[in-house]
C-alpha positions in Angstrom: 1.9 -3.6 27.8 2.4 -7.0 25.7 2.2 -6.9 22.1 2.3 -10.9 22.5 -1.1 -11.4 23.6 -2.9 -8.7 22.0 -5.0 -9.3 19.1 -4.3 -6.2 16.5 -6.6 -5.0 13.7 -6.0 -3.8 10.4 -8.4 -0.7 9.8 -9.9 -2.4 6.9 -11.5 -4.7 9.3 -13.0 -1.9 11.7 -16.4 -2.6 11.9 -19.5 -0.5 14.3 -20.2 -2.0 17.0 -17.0 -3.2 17.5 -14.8 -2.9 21.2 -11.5 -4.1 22.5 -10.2 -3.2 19.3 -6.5 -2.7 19.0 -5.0 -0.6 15.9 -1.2 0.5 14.9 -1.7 3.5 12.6 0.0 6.6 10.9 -1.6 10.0 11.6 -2.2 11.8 8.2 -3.9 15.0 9.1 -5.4 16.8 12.2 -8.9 18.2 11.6 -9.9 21.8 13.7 -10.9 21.9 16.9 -14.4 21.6 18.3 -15.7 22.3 21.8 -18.5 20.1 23.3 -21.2 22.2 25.6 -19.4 20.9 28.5 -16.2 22.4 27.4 -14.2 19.8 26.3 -11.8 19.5 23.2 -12.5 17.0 20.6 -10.1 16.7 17.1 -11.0 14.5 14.4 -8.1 13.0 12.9 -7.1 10.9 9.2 -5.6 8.0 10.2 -4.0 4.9 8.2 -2.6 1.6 8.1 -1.3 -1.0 4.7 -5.0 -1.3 4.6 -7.3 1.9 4.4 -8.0 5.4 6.5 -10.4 5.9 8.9 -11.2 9.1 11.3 -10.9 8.4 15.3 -11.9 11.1 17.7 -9.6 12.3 20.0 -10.6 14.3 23.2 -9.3 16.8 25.1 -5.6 17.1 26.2 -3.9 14.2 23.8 -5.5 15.7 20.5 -2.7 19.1 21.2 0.2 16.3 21.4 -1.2 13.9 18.1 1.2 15.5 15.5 0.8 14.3 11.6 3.4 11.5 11.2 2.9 10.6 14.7 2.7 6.1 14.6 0.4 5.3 17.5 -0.8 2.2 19.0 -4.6 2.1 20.0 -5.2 -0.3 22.7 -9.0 -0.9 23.8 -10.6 1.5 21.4 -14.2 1.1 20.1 -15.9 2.1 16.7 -19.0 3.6 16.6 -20.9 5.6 13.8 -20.9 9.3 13.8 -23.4 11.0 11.4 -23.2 8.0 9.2 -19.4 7.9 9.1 -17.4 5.0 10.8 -15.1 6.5 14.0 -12.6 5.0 16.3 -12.5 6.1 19.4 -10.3 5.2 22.7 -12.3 3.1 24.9 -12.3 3.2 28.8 -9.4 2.1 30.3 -8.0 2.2 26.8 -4.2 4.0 26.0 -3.0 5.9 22.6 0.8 5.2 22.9 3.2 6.9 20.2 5.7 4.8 19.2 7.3 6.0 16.3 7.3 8.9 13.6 7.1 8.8 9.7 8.1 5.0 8.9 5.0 3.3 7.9 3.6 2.0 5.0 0.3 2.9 4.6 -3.4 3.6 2.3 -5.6 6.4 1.8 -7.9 4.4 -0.4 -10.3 3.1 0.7 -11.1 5.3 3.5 -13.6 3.7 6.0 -15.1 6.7 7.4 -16.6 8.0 4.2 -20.6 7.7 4.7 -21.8 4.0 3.8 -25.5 2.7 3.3 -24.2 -0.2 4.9 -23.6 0.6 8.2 -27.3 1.5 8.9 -28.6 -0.6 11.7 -25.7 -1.6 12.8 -24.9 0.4 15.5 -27.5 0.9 17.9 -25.2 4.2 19.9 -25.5 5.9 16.3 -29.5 5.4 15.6 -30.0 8.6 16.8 -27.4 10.6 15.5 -28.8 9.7 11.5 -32.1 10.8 12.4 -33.7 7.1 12.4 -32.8 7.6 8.4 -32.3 4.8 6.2 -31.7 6.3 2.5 -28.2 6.9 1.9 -28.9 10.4 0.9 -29.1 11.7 4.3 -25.7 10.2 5.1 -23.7 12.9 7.2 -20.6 14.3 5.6 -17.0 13.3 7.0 -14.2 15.2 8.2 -11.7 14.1 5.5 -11.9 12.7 1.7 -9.8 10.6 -0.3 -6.2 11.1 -1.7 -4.0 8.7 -2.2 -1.5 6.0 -1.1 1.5 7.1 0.1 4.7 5.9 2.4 6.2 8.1 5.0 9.7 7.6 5.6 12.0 9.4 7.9 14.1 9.3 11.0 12.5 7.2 14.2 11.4 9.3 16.8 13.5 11.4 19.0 11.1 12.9 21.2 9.4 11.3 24.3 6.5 8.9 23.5 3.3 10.3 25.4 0.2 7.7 26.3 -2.9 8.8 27.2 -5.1 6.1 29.3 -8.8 7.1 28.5 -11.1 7.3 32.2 -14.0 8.9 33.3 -12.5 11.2 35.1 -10.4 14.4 33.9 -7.4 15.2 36.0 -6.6 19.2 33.8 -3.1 18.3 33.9 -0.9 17.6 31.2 1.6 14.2 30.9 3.0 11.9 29.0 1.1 9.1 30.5 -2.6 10.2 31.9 -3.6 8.5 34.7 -6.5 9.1 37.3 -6.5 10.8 40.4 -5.6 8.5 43.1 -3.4 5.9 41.3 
């Protein structure tokens, strides 16, 4: 993968709606685990760069290996609304790579997922989910609130970086790098 020719964005420009969106970001905090009707895994986590927070959604096998500290690189992600709060998510075809621990400098404030008046008609995936609601009032509630800025230093990573290429297809098995069956 070329970092040349890939255009990154900082959180604070995150928008709904938007795709092909790729993020470098510090994992704050893990939020519990929830299982969808079909049985799969999903984790919200807290996640920051220099310029704000922002939740993404992480399914299945990769949210057991995101550890708090973890710096990953988002590659073809998306952004959509869920109950009123902005949320990254990795895109098809898209990767989460780790590619370092506890050195980045990042913001808590402001944190980009917390429910926003403005977002309401942007996102025509989320219309749904907010109950065809406009007044701000009826805004869902997030996983995580505001705390602070901080900077987390500490050795680079040791361990072996893990990707997780995002498909439509689930192979059950657990790796480093998650690919398909029949590649």
């Amino acid at each position: 993968m070329s970092m040349a020719n890939e255009t990154y964005f900082f959180i604070k420009d995150i928008k709904p709606g938007l795709k092909n969106l790729n993020v470098v970001f510090i994992v704050l905090e893990i939020g519990r685990v929830t299982k969808t009707k079909d049985g799969h895994e999903v984790r919200s986590c807290k996640v920051a760069d220099k310029t704000g927070s922002i939740t993404i959604s992480v399914w299945d096998e990769i949210g057991s290996l995101i550890q708090p500290g973890d710096i990953i690189r988002l590659t073809k992600g998306y952004a959509s609304l869920w109950k009123g709060c902005l949320t990254l998510y990795t895109g098809r075809g898209g990767e989460l790579q780790k590619i370092g621990e506890f050195c980045m400098v990042y913001s808590e404030v402001p944190n980009f997922s917390e429910p926003n008046s403005d977002h309401f008609g942007q996102n025509k995936l989320s219309q749904g989910e907010q109950s065809n609601s406009s007044s701000a009032s009826n805004l869902g509630t997030c996983t995580f609130g505001t705390v602070g800025n901080g900077l987390q230093t500490g050795p680079e990573s040791s361990g072996f970086p893990f990707a997780y290429n995002h498909t439509s297809s689930y192979s059950g098995k657990i790796h480093y790098v998650k690919k398909p069956h029949g590649f």
